[in-house]
N, C-alpha and C positions, 0 to 999 in steps of 0.2 A: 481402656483406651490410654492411660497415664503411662501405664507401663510401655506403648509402643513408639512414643514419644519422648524425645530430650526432656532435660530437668526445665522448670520456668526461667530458670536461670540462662541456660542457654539460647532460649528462646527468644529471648530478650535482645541476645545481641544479634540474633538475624533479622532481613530485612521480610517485608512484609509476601512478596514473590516466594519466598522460603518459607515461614508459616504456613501461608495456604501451602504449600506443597504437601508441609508437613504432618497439617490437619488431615488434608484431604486423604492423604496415603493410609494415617490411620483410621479412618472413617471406612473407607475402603475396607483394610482389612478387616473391623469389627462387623462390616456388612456381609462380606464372606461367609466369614468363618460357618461353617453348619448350612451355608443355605441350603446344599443338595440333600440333606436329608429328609426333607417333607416330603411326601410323594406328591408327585405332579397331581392337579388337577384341570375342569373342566376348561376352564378360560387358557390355563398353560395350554393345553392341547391344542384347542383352537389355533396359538401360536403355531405349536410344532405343527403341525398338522399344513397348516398354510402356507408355510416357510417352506416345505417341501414339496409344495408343487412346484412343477416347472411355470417359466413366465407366463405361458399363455391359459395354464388352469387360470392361477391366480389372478392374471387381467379379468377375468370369467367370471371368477366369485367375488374381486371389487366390485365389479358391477351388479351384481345383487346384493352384497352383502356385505359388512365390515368394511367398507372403503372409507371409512375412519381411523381402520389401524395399517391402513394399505403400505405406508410408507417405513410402521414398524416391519411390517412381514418378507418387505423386501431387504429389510435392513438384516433381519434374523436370516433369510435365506441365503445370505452371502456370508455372512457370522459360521453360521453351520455347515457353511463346505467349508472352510476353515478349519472346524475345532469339534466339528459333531453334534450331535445332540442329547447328549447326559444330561439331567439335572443341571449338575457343575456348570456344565457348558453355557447351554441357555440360561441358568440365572447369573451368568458374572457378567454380562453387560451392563442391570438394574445396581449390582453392588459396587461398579466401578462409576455408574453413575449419580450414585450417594455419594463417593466421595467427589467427583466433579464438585457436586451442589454443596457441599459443605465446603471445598475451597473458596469455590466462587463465594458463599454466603461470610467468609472471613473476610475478602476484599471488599466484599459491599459493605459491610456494615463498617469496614475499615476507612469509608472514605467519607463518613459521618462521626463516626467516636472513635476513640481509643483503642488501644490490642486488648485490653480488658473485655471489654464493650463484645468486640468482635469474635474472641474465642468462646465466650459462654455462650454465644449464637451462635457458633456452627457447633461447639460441643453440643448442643442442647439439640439444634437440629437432628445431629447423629444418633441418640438414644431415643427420639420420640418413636413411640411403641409403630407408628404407622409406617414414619421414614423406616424400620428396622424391617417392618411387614417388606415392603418393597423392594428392598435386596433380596427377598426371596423371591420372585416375582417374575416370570418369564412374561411380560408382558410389559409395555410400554411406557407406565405412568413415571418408574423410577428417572426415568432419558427424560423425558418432559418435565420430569420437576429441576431436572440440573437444566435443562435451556431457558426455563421461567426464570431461573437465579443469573446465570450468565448475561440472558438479557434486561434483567435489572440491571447489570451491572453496569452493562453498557449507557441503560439511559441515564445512572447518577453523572458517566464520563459525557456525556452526551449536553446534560445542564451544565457541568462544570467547568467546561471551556470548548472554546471552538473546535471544530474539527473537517476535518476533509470530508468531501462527495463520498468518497466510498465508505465510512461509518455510518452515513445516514444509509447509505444502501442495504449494509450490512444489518442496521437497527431493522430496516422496513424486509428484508427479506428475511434475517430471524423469525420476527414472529408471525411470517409466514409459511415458513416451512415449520416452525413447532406447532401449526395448527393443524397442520395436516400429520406430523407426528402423534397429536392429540387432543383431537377440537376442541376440548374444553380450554385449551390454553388459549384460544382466542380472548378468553374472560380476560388474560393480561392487560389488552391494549385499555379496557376502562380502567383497570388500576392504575395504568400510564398516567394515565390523562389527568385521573386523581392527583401524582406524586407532580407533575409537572403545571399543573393546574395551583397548588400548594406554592410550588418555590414560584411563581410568576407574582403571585399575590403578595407572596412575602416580599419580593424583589420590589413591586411595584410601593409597597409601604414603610418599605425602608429609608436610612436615608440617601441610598446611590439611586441615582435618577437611571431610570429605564430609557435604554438606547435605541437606537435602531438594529444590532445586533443581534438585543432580544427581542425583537419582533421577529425579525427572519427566524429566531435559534425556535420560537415558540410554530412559524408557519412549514418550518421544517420538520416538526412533530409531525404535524398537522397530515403533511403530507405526507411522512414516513407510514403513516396510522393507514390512511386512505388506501395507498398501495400495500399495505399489509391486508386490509380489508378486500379488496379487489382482489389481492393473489390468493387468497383463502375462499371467496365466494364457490367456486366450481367444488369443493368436499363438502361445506357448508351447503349447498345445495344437494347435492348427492345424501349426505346424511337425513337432509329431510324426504328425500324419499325414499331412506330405507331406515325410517322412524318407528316402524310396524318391529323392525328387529326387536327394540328396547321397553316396549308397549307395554312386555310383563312386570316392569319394572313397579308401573304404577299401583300395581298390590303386593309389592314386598318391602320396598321403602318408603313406610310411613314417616312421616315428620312429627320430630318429635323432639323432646329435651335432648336424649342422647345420641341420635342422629346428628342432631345439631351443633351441639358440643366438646363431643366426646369421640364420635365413633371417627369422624373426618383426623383426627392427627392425635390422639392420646388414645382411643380403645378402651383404656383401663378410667375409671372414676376416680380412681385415687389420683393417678396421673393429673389427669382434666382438672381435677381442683388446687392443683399446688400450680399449675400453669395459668388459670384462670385468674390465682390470686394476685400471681405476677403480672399479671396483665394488666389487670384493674389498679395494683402497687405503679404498674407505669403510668394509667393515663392520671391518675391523683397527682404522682411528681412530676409530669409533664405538667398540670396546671401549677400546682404549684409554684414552678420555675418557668416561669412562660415570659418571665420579661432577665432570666438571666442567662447572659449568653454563650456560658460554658454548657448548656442543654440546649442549646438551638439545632445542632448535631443530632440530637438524640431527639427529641423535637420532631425532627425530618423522617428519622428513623421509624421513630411511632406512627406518623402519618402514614409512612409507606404498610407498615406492618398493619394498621387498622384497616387500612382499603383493598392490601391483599388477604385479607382475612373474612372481609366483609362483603363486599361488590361480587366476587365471583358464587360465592352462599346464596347472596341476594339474587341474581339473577340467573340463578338455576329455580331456586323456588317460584320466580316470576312466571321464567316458561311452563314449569312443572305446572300452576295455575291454570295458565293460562291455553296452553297450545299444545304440549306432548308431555309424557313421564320424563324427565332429564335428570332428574334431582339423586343422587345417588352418593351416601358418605364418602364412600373411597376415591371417587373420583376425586376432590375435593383435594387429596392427598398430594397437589400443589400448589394447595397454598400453606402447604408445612412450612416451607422458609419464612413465612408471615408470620408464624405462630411464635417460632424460635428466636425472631426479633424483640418480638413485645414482649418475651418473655425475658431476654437478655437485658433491654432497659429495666425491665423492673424489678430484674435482678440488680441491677447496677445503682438504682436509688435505695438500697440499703445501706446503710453509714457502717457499720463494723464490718470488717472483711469476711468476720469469722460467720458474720449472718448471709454474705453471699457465696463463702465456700458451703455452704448449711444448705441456700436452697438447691444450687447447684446437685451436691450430692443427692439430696432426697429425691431429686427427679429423676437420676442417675436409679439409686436405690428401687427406686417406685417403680421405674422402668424395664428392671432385669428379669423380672417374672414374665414380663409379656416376650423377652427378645429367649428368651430361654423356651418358652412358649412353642413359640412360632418354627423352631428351631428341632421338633419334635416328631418324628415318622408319619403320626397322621393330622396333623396341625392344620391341613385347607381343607375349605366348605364342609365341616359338619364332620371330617373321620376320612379323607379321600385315602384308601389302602393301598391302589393299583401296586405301589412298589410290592408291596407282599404278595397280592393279587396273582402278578407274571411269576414271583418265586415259585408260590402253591400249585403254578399250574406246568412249570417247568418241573417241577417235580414230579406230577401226578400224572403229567399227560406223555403221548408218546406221537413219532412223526407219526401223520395219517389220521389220528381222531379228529370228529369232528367236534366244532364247538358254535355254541349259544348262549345270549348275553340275553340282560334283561335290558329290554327298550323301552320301559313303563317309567323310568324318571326321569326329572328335567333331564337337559341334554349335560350339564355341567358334571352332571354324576353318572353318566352309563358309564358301568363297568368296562364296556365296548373299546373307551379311549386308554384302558390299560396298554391295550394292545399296540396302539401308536405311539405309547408315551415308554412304556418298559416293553418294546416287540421282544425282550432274547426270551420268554418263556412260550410265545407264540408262533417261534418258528416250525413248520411243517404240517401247521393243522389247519382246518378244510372249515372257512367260514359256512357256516349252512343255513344263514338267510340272509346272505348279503344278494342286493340284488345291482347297485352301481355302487362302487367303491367313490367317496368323496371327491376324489382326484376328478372325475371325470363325472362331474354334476360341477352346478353355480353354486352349490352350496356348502356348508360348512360341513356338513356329516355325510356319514355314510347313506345311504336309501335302503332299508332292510326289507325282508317280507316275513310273516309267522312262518315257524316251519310247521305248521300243519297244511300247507299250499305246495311245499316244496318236499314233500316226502320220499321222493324217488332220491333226493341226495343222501340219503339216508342208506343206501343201496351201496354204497364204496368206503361204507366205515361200521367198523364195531365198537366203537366205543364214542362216546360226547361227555365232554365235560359243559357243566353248565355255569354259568356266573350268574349272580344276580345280587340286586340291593337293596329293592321295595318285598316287602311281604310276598305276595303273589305275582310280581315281573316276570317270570319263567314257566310259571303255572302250565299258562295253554300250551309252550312247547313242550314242557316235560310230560302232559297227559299226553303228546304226541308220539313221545318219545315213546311212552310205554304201551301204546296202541300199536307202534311198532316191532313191540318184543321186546322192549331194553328198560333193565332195571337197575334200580340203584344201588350201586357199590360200595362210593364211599362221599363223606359230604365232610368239609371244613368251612368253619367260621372262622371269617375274620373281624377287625377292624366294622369296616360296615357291609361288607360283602360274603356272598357266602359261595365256596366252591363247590359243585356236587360232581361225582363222574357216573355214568348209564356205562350198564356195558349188554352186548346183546345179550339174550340166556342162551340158545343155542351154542353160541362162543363160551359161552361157563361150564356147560351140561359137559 
């Protein structure tokens, strides 16, 4: 990242509008670089897949399903008649939205401490292994974590002196449209309430007597929150009735140390503890220094970053308790700009410089295994190959064969969404158990049938290639296959998939 940026020196003499710029552009490009090489996976598809319907599929399948990410999918379907759908394509909206949130998270932290203060928080932001994850990410969370930071930003300008009707407008329909971007960002408005709740009390104990200004400035929250809350109600409802989606959740994210700690915005342990120490290094010098007022700045700073780090944790675990599975580390992955504050204070109460260019780099350091990681052809859920997948089978296959996928694993790993995600190896060939193609269902996938039901499609090909990824997933079509005549020719292993081609024997003979 040093290298994509001015010397400090020059840095210095531009104004703060310029830094973010400057952060932001290189945050951006460090979030790029590599992202198209991992091969899409299950949740990406979902994306593609959805984005490509026309409007009234997709009004169709908000209504039964994902209309939590309804507002990403329309956002993507207009992205991708633009620019297409490669890799590239669909992940450079998440890594142009990293660098948003690392501008935006320099002004914020900029309007409590110093340029100091502020650049190690947004650098810090940019390498966390998670923020890195997200620029790979055809999928949402990256955009909502830049409008969670934007609109902090707002509400510091919001305490900080008066302003016109249409900022509070702007405040109360922000964080209603980020929740329909991605409900969990509704958790914002309590961290609001936290950071605004904090300067009322400070204001009220200080010695400037509390006016009537700040009573309107606080019944103007109040109300900004309200009408945030009311314009999110109708998805916030809708997601509770299509809560049965997320239901599996509840036996795969367990709660736990590293769930809790670790997996939401550092991944790596090593990571998690050199940021953990920073964190703890802040709230000590914030007591510390609690009655001196060159740290009241940073003071404010650490409240904000303890409540967005903490209250939206807290009340996912709540519901998780108490009412549905919600609870899930990645989601979590906006309240990384929290994470990168408290870490930046407690970088900043280190006395020698040379001890905070130290932590700085070590998390830098500790961080480039996982962004190098992730950055890797089969780097999502578990080994996802599909890129190689449509090579293997553009290779092997010819127009007219037909082909079969295995349907026996979650839906995040059928080989099936190779096909929509890298279509150019599956041009010309003859799905042979599809029975309603996605598009034209309320639901997120295709509706297949066993081809031992559908064997007369079998009749207009000589040859199938078969895909699969569990042990026995293709099993009962391929004893079909060969109740039919057709034997095996030739089989490639990949990544986690494996290719096989039948060809008839009379066609060999």
């Amino acid at each position: 990242m040093a290298g994509c940026a001015p010397t400090l020196r020059t840095m210095r003499t531009l104004d703060d509008a310029s830094v973010a710029g400057v952060v932001g552009a290189a945050s951006a490009f460090v979030s790029i670089v590599g992202s198209w090489i991992p091969s899409l996976w299950g949740d990406e598809a979902a994306s593609i897949m959805s984005a490509r319907r026309d409007w009234s599929s997709l009004i169709a399948l908000l209504g039964t399903v994902d209309a939590v990410h309804g507002l990403y999918y329309a956002l993507l379907h207009l992205w991708m008649d633009l620019v297409g759908a490669s890799p590239f394509a669909v992940r450079l909206p998440s890594g142009l939205a990293v660098g948003a949130a690392s501008a935006g998270l320099y002004l914020l932290v900029r309007r409590r401490a110093d340029r100091g203060v502020a650049l190690v928080a947004a650098v810090l932001f940019a390498v966390l292994p998670r923020v890195t994850y997200l620029a790979t990410e055809a999928r949402s969370m990256a955009l909502a974590t830049a409008a969670a930071v934007w609109l902090t930003v707002l509400l510091l300008r919001l305490l900080d002196r008066p302003a016109r009707r249409a900022w509070w407008i702007a405040y109360g329909s922000g964080l209603a449209l980020g929740a329909s971007l991605f409900l969990y960002l509704s958790l914002l408005i309590p961290v609001h309430v936290v950071v605004v709740a904090h300067h009322a009390l400070r204001h009220a104990t200080s010695e400037s007597r509390w006016t009537h200004a700040d009573g309107l400035r606080i019944r103007s929250f109040a109300l900004a929150w309200a009408g945030a809350a009311l314009l999110s109600a109708p998805i916030v409802l809708v997601a509770l009735r299509q809560r049965e989606q997320i239901a599996f959740r509840g036996h795969r994210d367990d709660v736990t140390a590293a769930t809790l700690l670790v997996m939401p915005w550092f991944m790596l342990v090593s990571v998690a503890v050199v940021a953990w120490s920073l964190v703890l290094l802040a709230v000590i010098a914030a007591w510390r220094h609690r009655r001196d007022p060159v740290w009241r700045g940073r003071r404010d700073l650490l409240v904000l970053a303890i409540a967005w780090i903490v209250v939206p944790a807290a009340a996912l675990l709540a519901i998780t308790a108490l009412f549905a599975p919600v609870f899930t580390p990645r989601y979590l992955a906006i309240c990384a700009p929290g994470a990168a504050i408290a870490m930046a204070v407690g970088v900043s109460a280190l006395r020698r410089r040379w001890l905070r260019v130290g932590a700085v780099a070590a998390t830098l350091g500790l961080a480039i295994p996982a962004y190098v990681d992730q950055r890797t052809p089969y780097a999502k859920n578990g080994g996802t190959d599909w890129q190689a997948v449509s090579a293997t089978v553009d290779e092997l296959a010819e127009p007219g064969d037909g082909i079969v996928f295995d349907e026996q694993v979650r839906p995040s790993r059928r080989p099936r969404l190779a096909m929509y995600t890298y279509p150019e190896g599956f041009r010309g060939l003859v799905d042979l158990t599809i029975e309603r193609p996605h598009h034209e269902t309320s639901g997120l996938w295709d509706v297949t049938v066993p081809l031992a039901t559908v064997t007369e499609r079998l009749e207009s090909v000589d040859r199938v290639v078969a895909i699969s990824r569990s042990r026995q997933g293709t099993d009962a079509d391929l004893a079909a296959l060969e109740r039919e005549g057709f034997d095996l020719v030739e089989r490639v292993t990949l990544e986690s998939d494996t290719v096989s081609v039948y060809e008839r024997r009379e066609t060999r003979g």
